[in-house]
Each structure stands twice: as C-alpha cells, then as structure tokens.
SETILO-901613 format. One record per residue (C-alpha): residue number from 1; residue in three letters; chain; x, y, z. Coordinates in Angstrom, 1 decimal. Layout:
{num NUM&residu ala&chaine A&x X&y Y&z Z};
...
% end
This chain:
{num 1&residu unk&chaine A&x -10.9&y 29.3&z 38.1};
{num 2&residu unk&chaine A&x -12.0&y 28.5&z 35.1};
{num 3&residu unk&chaine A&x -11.3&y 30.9&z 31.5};
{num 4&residu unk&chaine A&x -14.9&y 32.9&z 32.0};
{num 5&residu unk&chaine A&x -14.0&y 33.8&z 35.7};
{num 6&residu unk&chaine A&x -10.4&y 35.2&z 34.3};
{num 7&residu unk&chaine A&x -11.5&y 37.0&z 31.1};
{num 8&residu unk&chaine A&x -13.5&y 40.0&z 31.5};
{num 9&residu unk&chaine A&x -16.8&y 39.9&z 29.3};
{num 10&residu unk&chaine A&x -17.2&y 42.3&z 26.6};
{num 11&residu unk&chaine A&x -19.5&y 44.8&z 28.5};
{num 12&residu unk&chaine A&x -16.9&y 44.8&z 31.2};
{num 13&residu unk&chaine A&x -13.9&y 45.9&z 29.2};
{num 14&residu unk&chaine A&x -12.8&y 49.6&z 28.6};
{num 15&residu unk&chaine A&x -13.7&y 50.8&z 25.4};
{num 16&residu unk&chaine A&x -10.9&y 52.0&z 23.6};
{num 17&residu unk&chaine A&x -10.6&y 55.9&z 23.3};
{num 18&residu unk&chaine A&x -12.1&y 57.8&z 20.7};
{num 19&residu unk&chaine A&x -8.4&y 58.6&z 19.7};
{num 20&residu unk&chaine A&x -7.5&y 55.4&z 19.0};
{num 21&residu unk&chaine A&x -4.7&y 55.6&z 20.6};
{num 22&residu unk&chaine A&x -5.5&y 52.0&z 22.4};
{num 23&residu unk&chaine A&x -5.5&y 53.7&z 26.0};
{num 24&residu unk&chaine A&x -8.3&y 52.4&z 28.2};
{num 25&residu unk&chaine A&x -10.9&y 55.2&z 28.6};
{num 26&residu unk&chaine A&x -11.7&y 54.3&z 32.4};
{num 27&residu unk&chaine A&x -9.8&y 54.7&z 35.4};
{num 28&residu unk&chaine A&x -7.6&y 51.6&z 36.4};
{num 29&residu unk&chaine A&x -7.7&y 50.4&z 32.5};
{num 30&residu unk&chaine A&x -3.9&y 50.0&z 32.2};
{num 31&residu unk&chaine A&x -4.7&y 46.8&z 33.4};
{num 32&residu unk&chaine A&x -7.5&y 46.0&z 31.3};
{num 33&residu unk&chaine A&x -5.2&y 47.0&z 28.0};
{num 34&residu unk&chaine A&x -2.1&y 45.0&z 29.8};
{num 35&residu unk&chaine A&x -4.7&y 41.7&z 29.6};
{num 36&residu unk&chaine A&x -5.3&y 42.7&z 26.1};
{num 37&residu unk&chaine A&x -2.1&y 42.8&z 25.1};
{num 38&residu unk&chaine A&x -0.9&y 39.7&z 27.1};
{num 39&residu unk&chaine A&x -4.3&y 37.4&z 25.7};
{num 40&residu unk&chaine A&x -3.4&y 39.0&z 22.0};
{num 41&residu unk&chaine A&x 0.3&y 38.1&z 22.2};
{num 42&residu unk&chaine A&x -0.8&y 34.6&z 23.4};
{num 43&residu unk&chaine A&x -3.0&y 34.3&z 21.1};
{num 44&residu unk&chaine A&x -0.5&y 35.0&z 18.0};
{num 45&residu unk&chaine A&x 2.1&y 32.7&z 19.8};
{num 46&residu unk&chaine A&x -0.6&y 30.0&z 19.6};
{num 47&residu unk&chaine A&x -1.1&y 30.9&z 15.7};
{num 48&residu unk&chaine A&x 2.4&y 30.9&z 15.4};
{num 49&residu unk&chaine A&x 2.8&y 27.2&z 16.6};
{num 50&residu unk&chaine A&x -0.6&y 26.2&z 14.8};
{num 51&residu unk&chaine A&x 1.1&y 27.3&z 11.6};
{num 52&residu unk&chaine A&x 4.4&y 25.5&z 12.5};
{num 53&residu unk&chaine A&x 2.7&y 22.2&z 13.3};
{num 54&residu unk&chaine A&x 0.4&y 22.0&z 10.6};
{num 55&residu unk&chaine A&x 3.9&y 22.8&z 8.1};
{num 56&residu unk&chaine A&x 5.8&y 20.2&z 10.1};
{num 57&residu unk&chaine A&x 2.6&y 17.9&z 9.3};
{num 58&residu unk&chaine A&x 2.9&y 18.9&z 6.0};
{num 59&residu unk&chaine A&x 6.9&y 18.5&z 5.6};
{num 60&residu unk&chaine A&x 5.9&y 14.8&z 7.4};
{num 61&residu unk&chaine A&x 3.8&y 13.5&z 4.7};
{num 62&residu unk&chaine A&x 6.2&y 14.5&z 2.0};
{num 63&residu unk&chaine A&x 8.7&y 12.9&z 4.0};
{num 64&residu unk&chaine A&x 6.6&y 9.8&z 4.4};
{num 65&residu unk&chaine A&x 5.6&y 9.7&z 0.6};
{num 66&residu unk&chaine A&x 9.1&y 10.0&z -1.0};
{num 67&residu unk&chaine A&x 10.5&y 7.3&z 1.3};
{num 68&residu unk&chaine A&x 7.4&y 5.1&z 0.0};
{num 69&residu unk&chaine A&x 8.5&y 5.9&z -3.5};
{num 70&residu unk&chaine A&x 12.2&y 4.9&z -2.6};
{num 71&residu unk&chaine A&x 11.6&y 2.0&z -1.1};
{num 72&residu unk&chaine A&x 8.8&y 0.8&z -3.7};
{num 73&residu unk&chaine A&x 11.4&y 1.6&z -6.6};
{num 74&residu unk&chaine A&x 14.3&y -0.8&z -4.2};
{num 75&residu unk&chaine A&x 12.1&y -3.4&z -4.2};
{num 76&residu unk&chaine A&x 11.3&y -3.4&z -7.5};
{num 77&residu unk&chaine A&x 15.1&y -3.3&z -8.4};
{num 78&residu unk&chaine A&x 15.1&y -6.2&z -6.5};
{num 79&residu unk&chaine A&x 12.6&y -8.2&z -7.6};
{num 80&residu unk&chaine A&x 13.4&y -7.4&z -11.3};
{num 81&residu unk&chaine A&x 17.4&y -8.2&z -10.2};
{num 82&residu unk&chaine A&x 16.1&y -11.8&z -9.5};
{num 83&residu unk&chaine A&x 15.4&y -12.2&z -13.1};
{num 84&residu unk&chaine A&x 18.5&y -11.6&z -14.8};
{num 85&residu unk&chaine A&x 20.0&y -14.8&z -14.4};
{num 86&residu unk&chaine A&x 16.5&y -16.5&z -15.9};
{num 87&residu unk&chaine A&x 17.1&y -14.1&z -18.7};
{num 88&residu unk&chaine A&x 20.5&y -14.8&z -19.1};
{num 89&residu unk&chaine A&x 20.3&y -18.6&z -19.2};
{num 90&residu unk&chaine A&x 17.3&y -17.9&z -21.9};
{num 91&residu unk&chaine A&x 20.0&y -16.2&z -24.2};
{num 92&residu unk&chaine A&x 22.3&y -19.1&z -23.7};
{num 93&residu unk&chaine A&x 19.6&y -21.7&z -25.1};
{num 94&residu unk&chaine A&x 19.0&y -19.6&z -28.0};
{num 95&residu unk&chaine A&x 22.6&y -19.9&z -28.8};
{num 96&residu unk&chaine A&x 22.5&y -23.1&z -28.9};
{num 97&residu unk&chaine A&x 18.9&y -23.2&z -30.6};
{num 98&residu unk&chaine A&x 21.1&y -25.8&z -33.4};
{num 99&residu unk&chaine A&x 22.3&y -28.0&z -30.7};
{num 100&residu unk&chaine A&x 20.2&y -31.6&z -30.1};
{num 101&residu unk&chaine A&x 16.5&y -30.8&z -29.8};
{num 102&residu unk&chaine A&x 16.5&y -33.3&z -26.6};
{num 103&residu unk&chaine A&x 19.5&y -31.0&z -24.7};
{num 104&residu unk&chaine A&x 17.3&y -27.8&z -25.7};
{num 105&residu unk&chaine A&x 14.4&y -29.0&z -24.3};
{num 106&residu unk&chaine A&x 16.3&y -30.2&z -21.1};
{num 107&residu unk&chaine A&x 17.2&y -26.4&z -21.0};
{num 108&residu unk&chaine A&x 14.0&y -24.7&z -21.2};
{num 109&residu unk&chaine A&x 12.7&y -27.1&z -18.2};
{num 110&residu unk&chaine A&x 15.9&y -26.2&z -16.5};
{num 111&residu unk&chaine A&x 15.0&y -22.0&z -17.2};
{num 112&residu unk&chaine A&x 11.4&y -22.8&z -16.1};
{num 113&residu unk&chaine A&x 12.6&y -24.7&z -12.8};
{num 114&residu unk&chaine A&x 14.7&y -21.5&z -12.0};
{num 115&residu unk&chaine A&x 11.7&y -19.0&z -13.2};
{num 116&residu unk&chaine A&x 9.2&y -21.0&z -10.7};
{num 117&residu unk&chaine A&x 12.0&y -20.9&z -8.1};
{num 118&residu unk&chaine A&x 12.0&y -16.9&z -8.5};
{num 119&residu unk&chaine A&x 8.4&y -16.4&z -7.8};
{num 120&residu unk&chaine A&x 8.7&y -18.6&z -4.7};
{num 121&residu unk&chaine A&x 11.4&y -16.5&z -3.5};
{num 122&residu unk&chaine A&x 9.0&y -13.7&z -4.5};
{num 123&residu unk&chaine A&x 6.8&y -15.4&z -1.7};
{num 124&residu unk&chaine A&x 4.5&y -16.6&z -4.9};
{num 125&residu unk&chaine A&x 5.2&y -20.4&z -4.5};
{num 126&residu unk&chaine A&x 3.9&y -22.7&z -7.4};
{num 127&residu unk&chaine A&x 0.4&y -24.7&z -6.6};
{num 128&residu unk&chaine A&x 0.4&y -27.9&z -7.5};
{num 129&residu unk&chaine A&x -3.1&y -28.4&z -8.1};
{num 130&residu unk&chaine A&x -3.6&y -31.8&z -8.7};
{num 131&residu unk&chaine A&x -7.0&y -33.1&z -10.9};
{num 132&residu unk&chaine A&x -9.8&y -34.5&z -8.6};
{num 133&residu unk&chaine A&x -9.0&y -32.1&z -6.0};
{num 134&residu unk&chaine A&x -12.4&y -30.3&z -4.7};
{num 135&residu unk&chaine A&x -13.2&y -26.6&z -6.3};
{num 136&residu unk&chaine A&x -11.9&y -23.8&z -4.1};
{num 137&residu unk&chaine A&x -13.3&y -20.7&z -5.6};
{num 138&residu unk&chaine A&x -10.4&y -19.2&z -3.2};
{num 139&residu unk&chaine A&x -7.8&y -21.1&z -5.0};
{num 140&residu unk&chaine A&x -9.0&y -21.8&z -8.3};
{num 141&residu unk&chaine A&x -10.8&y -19.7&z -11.1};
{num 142&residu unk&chaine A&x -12.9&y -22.2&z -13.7};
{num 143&residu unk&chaine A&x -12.1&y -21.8&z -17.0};
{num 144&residu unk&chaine A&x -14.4&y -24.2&z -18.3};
{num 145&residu unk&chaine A&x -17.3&y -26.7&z -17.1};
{num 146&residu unk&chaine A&x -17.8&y -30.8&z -17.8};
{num 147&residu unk&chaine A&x -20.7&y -32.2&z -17.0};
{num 148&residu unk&chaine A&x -19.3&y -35.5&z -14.8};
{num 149&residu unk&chaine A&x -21.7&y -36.5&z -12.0};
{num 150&residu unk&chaine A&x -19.4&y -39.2&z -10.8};
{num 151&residu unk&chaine A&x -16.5&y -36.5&z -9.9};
{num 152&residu unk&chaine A&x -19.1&y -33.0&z -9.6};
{num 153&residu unk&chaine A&x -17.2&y -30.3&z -7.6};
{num 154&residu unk&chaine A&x -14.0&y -31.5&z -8.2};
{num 155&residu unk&chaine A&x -11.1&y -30.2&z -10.3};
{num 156&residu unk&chaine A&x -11.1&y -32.0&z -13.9};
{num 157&residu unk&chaine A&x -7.7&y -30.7&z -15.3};
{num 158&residu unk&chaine A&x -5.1&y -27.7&z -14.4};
{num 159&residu unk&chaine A&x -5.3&y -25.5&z -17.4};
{num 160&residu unk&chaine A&x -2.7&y -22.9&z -15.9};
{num 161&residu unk&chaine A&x -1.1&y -23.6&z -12.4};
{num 162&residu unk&chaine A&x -1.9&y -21.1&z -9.8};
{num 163&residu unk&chaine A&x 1.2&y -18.9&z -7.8};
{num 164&residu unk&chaine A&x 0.9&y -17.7&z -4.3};
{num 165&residu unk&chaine A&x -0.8&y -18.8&z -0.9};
{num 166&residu unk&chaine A&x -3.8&y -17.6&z 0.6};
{num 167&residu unk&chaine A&x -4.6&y -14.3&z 0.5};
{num 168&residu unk&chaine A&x -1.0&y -13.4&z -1.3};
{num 169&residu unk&chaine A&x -2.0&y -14.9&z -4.5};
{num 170&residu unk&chaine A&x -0.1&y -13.7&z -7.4};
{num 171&residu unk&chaine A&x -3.1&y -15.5&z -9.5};
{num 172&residu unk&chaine A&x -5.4&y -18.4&z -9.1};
{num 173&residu unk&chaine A&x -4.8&y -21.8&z -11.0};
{num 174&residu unk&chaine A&x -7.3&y -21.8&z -14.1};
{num 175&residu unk&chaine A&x -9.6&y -25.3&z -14.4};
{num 176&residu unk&chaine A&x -11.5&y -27.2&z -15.7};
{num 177&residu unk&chaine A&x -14.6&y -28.5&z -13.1};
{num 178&residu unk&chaine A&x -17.1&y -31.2&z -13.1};
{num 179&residu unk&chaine A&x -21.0&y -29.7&z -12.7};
{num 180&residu unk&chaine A&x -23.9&y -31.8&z -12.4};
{num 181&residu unk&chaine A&x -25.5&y -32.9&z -15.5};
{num 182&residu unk&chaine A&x -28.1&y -31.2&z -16.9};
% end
C-alpha cells in the first residue's frame, strides 16, 4: 500500500470541533484523531533525529578539522625538528669563524651536505641538473635566454638547483636556455 492509500486526504479528515478541544466532530473520529496523533508524534521523532544527525554532522567536522590542525602542527614539529642539528652545526662554524679559512669552508660544505640531506628526507631530493640537458618546462623555470643554435632547447647553465620530483616539487631548478638566434 503505498503512503496516499494509508493517509486520509484532507477532505476526508474530521474537522476539528468548534471547541477546539481536538475531538473529531464525526462519528468514528477517535480514529481519525488516534492517526493524527500517531503521524504527528512520528513526525516530531523524525525532527528529533533530523536535528540529532545534522548536530552529530556538525560535532564530525569539528572533529575532523581540529585533528587536521593537530596533525598539521606534528608534522610541522617534525619537519622543523630535522633542522636543529643543521642549525646547531652552523653555530659551531661560527665559533670557529678564526680557525683556517680552508677547515671553515670544509664545514659549510659539510652543513650544506646535511641541509640537502634534510630536504631529501623531507621527500624534496636535490636535482642534479646537469648543462646540456633538454628544457623541461616541468622541471626547470628559465631565468634567462642565450642565443646558441648549436645547443637550442637545451639547458645552458644551473643558476639554482631544483628540489623535489615530479609533481612534489618543492621548486623548479632556475636556468639558463639556448633559443634560436634571432
């Protein structure tokens, strides 16, 4: 049966008496008012859950955007954590910025080595773009143009070394590129 067939039709219900004391004004409408009351107290138990879903929704997303925040502000703890030690062997060299210029300089390339070993674990690996390699607009971003027929297309010099690999690219190596001449 379907809910048309169940429900009576508004012509078909018992009006309510002019007393308004809800009481069916027809003969047999106790159970006309019984359905009344039965479809109204449905009715509010579906509002009821309505309301209770659409607050648990609610009480979800706020759930969902605080642990996003938590787990946003751990990884940045972490990936800031990684640092320290680069930071700490900086403050060594400087204390021993009077020390042999060679030994300082042996230093900084050993600080660099570990900084370029942080971003890899970062998943940001150094590129080693070599020169004559072709342009990949993907890869590289030109900095500057030569006109060089022999060697058009191709990467001139690295200006900047790019970090990352495909589409997780921290930034693109900057270069120089050969262009037709004009």
């Amino acid at each position: 049966m379907t809910d048309q067939q169940q429900q009576p039709s508004a012509a078909e219900r018992p009006a309510p008496s002019p007393a308004g004391g809800g009481a069916p004004a027809a003969a047999g409408g106790d159970d006309a008012g019984a359905t009344e009351a039965a479809l109204r107290a449905e009715l509010a138990d579906m509002e009821d859950r309505w309301r209770r879903s659409v607050a648990e929704l609610d009480n979800q997303r706020k759930r969902a955007d605080r642990d996003a925040d938590l787990r946003r502000e751990e990884e940045r703890g972490r990936a800031a954590a990684q640092w320290l030690p680069v930071l700490d062997n900086l403050d060594l060299a400087l204390q021993h910025a009077d020390a042999d210029p060679g030994s300082i300089v042996a230093g900084v390339r050993a600080v660099r080595d570990q900084a370029i070993a942080v971003l890899s674990g970062l998943g940001f690996p150094r590129r080693e773009d070599d020169a004559g390699a072709p342009f990949d607009p993907a890869r590289h971003e030109a900095v500057a143009a030569v006109p060089d027929t022999e060697h058009e297309g191709q990467v001139l010099q690295v200006v900047r070394p790019g970090y990352g690999v495909g589409d997780h690219q921290l930034r693109p190596a900057s270069v120089v590129v050969a262009t037709r001449s004009p």
